[in-house]
C-alpha positions in Angstrom: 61.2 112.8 74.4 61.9 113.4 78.1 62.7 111.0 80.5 60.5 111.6 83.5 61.4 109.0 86.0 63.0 110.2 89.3 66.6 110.0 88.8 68.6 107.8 91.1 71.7 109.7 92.6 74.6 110.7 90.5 73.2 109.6 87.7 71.7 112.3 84.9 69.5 112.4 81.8 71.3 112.3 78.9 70.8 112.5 74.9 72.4 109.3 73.0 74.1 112.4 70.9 75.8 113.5 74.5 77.6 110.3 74.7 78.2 109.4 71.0 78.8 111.1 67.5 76.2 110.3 64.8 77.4 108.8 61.3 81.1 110.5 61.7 82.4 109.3 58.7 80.9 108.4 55.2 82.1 107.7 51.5 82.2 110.3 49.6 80.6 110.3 45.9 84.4 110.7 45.0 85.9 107.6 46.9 87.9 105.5 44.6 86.2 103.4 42.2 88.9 100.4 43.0 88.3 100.8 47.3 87.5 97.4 48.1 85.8 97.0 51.5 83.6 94.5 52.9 79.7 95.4 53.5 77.1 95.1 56.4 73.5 95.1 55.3 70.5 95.5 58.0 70.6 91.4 57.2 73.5 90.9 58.3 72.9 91.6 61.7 70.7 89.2 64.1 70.8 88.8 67.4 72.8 91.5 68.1 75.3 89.4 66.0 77.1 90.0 62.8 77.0 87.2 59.5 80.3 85.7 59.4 80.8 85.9 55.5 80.3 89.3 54.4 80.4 90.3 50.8 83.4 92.4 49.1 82.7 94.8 46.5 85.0 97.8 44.9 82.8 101.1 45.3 82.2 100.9 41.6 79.9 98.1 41.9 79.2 98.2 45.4 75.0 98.8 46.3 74.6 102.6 46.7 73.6 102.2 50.4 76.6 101.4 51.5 77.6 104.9 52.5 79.1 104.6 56.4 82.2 103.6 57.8 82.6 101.8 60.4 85.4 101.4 63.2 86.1 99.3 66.2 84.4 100.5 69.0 81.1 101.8 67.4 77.7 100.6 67.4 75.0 100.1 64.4 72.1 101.1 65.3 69.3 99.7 62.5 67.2 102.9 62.2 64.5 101.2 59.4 62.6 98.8 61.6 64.4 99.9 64.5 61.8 97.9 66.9 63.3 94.4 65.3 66.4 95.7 67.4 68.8 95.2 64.4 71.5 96.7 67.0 75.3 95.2 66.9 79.0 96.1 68.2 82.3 96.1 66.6 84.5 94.8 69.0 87.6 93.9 67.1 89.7 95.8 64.9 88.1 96.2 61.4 89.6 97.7 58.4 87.4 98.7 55.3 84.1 98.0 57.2 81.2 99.6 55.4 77.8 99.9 56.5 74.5 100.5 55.1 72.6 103.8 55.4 69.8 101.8 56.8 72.0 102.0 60.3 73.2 104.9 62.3 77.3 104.3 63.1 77.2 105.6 67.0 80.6 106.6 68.0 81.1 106.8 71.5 82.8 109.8 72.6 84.4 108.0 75.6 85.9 104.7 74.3 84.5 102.2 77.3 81.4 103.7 76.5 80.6 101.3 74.0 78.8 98.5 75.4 76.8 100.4 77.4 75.9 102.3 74.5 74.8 98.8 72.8 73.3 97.5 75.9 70.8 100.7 76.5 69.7 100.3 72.8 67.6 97.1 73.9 66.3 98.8 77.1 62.9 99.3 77.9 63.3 103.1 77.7 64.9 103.1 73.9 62.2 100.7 72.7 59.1 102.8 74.1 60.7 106.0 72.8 61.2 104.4 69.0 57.4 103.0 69.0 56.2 106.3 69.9 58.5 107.6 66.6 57.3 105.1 64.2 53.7 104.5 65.4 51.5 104.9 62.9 54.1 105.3 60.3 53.6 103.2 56.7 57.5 102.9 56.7 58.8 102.7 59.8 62.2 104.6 60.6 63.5 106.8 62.0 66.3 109.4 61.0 70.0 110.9 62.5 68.4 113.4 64.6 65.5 111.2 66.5 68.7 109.1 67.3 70.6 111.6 68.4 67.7 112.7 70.9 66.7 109.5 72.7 66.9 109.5 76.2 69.0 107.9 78.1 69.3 107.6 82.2 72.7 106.9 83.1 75.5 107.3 85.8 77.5 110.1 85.4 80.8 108.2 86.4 82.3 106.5 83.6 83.2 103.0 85.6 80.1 102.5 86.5 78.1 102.6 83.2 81.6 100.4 82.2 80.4 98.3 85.0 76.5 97.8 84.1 77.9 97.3 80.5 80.1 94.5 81.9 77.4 92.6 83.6 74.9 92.6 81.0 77.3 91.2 78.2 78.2 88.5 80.2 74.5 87.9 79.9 75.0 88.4 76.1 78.0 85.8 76.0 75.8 83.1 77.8 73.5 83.3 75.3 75.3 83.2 72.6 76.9 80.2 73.6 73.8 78.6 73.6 72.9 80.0 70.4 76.4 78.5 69.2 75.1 74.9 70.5 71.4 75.0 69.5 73.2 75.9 65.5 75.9 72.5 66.0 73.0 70.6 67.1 71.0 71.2 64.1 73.6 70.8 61.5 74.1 67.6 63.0 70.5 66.6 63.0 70.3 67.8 59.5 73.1 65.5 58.3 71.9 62.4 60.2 68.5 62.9 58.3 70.2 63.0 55.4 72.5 59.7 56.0 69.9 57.9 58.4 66.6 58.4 56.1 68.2 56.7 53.1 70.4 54.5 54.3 73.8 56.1 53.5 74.0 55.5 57.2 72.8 52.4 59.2 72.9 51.5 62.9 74.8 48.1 63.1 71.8 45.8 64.6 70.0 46.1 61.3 73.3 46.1 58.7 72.4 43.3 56.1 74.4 43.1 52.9 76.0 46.3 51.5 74.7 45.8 48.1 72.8 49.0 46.9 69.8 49.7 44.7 69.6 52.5 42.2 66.9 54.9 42.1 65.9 58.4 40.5 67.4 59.9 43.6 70.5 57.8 44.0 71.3 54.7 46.0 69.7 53.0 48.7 70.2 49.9 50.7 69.0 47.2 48.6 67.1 45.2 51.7 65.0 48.3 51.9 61.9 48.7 50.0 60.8 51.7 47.4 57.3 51.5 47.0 54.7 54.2 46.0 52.8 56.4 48.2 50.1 54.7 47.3 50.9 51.8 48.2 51.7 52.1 51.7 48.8 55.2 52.2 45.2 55.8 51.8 44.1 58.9 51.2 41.2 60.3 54.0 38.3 62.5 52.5 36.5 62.9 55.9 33.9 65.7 56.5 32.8 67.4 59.4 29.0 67.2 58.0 28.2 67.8 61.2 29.8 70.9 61.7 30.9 69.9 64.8 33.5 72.3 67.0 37.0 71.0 66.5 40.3 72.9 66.4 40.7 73.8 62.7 44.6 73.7 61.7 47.1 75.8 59.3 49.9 73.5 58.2 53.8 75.7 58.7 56.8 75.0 57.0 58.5 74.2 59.9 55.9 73.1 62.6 53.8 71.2 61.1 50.3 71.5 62.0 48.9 73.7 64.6 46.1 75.4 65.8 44.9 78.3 63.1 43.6 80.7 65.7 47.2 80.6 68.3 49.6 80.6 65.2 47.3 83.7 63.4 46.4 85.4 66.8 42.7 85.5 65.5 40.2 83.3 63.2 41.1 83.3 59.6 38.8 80.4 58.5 35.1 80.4 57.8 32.0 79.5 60.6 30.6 77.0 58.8 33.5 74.2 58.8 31.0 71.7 57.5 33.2 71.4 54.3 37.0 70.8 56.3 38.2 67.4 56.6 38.5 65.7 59.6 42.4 65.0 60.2 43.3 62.5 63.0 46.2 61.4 65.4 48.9 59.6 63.4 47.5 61.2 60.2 49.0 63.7 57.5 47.7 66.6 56.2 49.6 68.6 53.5 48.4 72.4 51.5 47.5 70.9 48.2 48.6 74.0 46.2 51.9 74.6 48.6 53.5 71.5 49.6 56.6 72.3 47.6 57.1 74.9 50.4 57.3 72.2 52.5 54.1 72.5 53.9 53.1 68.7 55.3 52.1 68.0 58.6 51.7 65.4 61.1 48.9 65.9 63.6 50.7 64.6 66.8 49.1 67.3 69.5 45.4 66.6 69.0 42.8 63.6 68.6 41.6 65.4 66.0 41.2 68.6 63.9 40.2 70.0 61.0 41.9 71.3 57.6 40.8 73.2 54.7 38.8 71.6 52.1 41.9 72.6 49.8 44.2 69.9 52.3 44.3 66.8 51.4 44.3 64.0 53.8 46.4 60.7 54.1 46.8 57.5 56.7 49.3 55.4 55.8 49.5 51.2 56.2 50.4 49.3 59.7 54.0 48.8 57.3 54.8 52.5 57.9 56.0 54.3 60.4 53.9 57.9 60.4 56.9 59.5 62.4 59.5 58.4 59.9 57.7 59.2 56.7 56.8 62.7 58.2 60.8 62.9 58.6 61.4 62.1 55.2 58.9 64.3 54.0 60.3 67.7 55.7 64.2 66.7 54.0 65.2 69.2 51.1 65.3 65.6 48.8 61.6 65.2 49.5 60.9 69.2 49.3 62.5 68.8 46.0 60.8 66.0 44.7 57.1 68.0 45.5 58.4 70.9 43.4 59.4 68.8 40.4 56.3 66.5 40.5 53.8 70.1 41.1 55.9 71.2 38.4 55.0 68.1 36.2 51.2 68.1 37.5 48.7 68.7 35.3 46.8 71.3 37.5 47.2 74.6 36.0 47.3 75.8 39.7 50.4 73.8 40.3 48.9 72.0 43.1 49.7 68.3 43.5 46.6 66.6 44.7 46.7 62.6 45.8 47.0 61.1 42.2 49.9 62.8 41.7 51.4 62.7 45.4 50.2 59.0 46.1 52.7 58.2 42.7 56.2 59.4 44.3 58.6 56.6 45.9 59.5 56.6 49.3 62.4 54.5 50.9 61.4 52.3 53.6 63.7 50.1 55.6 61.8 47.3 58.2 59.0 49.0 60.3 61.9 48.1 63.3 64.2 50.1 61.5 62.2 52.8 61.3 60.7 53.3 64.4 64.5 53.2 65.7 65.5 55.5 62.9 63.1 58.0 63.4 63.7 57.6 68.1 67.4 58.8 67.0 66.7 61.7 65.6 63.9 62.8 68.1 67.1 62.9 70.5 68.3 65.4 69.0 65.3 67.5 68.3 64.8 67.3 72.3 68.1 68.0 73.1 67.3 71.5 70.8 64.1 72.3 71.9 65.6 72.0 76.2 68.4 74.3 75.0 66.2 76.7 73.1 63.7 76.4 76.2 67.0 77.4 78.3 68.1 80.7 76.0 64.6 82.1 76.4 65.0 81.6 80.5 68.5 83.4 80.2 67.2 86.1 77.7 63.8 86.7 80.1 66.3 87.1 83.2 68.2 89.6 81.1 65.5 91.4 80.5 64.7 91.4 84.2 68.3 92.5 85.3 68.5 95.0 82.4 65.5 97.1 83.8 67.0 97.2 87.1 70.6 97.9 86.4 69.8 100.7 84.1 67.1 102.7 85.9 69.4 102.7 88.8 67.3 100.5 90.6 70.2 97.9 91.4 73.2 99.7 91.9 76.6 98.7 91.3 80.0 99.0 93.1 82.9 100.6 91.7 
């Protein structure tokens, strides 16, 4: 594939392979069956970054796609999938780095070569040449010698690809630093739930007496309450009889619920929604057959909606706070204690329908307590969503620079 834009002055069309070697060195059937070396799998990579903890094997019982060595300086290039941009470089010194055969190892021929190398893999260019090579394709990849023929515009002096590289990972570094903070802040969130939802920790204002009650699930403070479900929540069996146009809802692990049609990209639920239960503000819905997943929401962003017939439908009591129990609800305790009790449930189907959900204990401090419970860790789950709000901004400015800086339409100094 040809690259057929006007080409800026001193700067050339080039093939990857002209500016890198292809898979240079690999383990031989014969290696060693004691050679001990640490592995990179296309999961391993992310974000152009690699997983801190990599696994160790001897070649005798290492997985039989780890084939390619890896130096510092090169560049994996993920050729399965190759439009999820599973693309990294090896900046430090490795020793007994071993990659799967799910990558391509590019070599640069010139060593400052390198990040530019990585940097045109998430051009616009790379990315419409490796949809035209997979489209189509029941198994998308694509093999040594498409990589070694992609296109690539690029100045013909050295320094100033070394230059474009420069910019653009400085780019990279902001972002990751974010990435870095956006990671600290939700380890830090996820501990406080932890502490904050049962009491291990307390802010000061409410602090009674540090005696402790025992429950199935370990201690909690013993001024706080444990009731049932049931006793603190109605269930909701609301029909839209009318079948009346209101935004029907998926419940996501993580999200909670949200409009069926944006989160699918197109209608997966039936015309006639005269059997869905009406859901309202302040109200939870959770996938009778999948809330072990996790799979509980709390409508928050509508008046109203509508759920599957296979949902069901609670309110809870003016005692409970619906933000805090929805909290509670999305910890791995609570995701734990929905697997054991669908596990227990008599449904052959494994779902756990009210009876069964309305039955499990919750902890519940003063309604006071809550509300200022649950206000605490909303702080932080602002705090993530302004800094995750900010690494898109610096990744779509990237983007925007990228296209500029390497089509020659910004040039630099050198």
């Amino acid at each position: 594939m040809e690259i057929k834009k006007k080409i800026p002055v001193s700067w050339k069309a080039y093939k990857l392979g002209d500016l890198a070697n292809i898979d240079k060195k690999t383990l031989s059937s014969r290696t060693p069956k004691e050679y001990r070396f640490r592995y990179i799998s296309l999961s391993d990579v992310n974000n152009g970054v690699i997983g801190s903890e990599l696994p160790e094997y001897n070649f005798s019982d290492a997985p039989s796609r780890a084939r390619k060595c890896v130096e510092k300086g090169d560049v994996l290039m993920a050729t399965v999938r190759p439009n999820l941009q599973g693309f990294c470089i090896i900046r430090d010194t490795v020793k007994n780095l071993i990659a799967s055969t799910g990558f391509a190892i590019l070599s640069p021929k010139l060593k400052d070569d390198s990040e530019f190398i990585h940097q045109y893999l998430y051009s616009y260019s790379i990315s419409r040449q490796i949809n035209a090579l997979v489209v189509g394709s029941n198994y998308p990849a694509i093999n040594t010698d498409e990589v070694r023929n992609l296109s690539i515009l690029a100045p013909e002096n050295a320094a100033e690809r070394n230059k474009i590289a420069n910019i653009l990972s400085r780019w990279d570094k902001a972002k990751e630093n974010i990435r870095y903070l956006v990671e600290a802040k939700k380890k830090i969130k996820h501990g406080l739930m932890q502490q904050l939802l049962t009491g291990k920790k307390r802010f000061k204002k409410f602090m009674g007496t540090p005696a402790k009650r025992e429950t199935p699930y370990g201690e909690i403070p013993k001024d706080w309450a444990y009731p049932l479900l049931k006793e603190i929540a109605e269930e909701v069996t609301e029909r839209n009889i009318n079948n009346r146009e209101i935004t029907v809802l998926s419940c996501t692990k993580y999200d909670g619920l949200v409009s069926s049609q944006e989160y699918f990209r197109k209608r997966v639920f039936s015309k006639d929604t005269s059997a869905y239960k009406i859901v309202k503000r302040s109200q939870f819905a959770y996938a009778t057959n999948h809330i072990e997943e996790g799979s509980i929401g709390l409508l928050e962003n509508f008046e109203e909606g509508l759920v599957s017939p296979m949902y069901t439908v609670f309110k809870t009591r003016p005692d409970a706070h619906p933000p805090f129990l929805f909290k509670l609800f999305k910890t791995e305790l609570y995701r734990h204690i929905f697997e054991v009790n669908t596990s227990a449930s008599v449904d052959r189907r494994g779902s756990l329908r009210w009876k069964q959900f309305s039955s499990i204990h919750v902890p519940l401090p003063s309604f006071e307590e809550q509300i200022k419970i649950s206000d605490y860790i909303d702080l932080y789950t602002k705090e993530i969503s302004l800094l995750e709000k900010q690494l898109k901004l610096i990744n779509s400015q990237k983007t925007g620079l990228m296209q500029k800086l390497l089509t020659g339409q910004i040039r630099v100094k050198v």
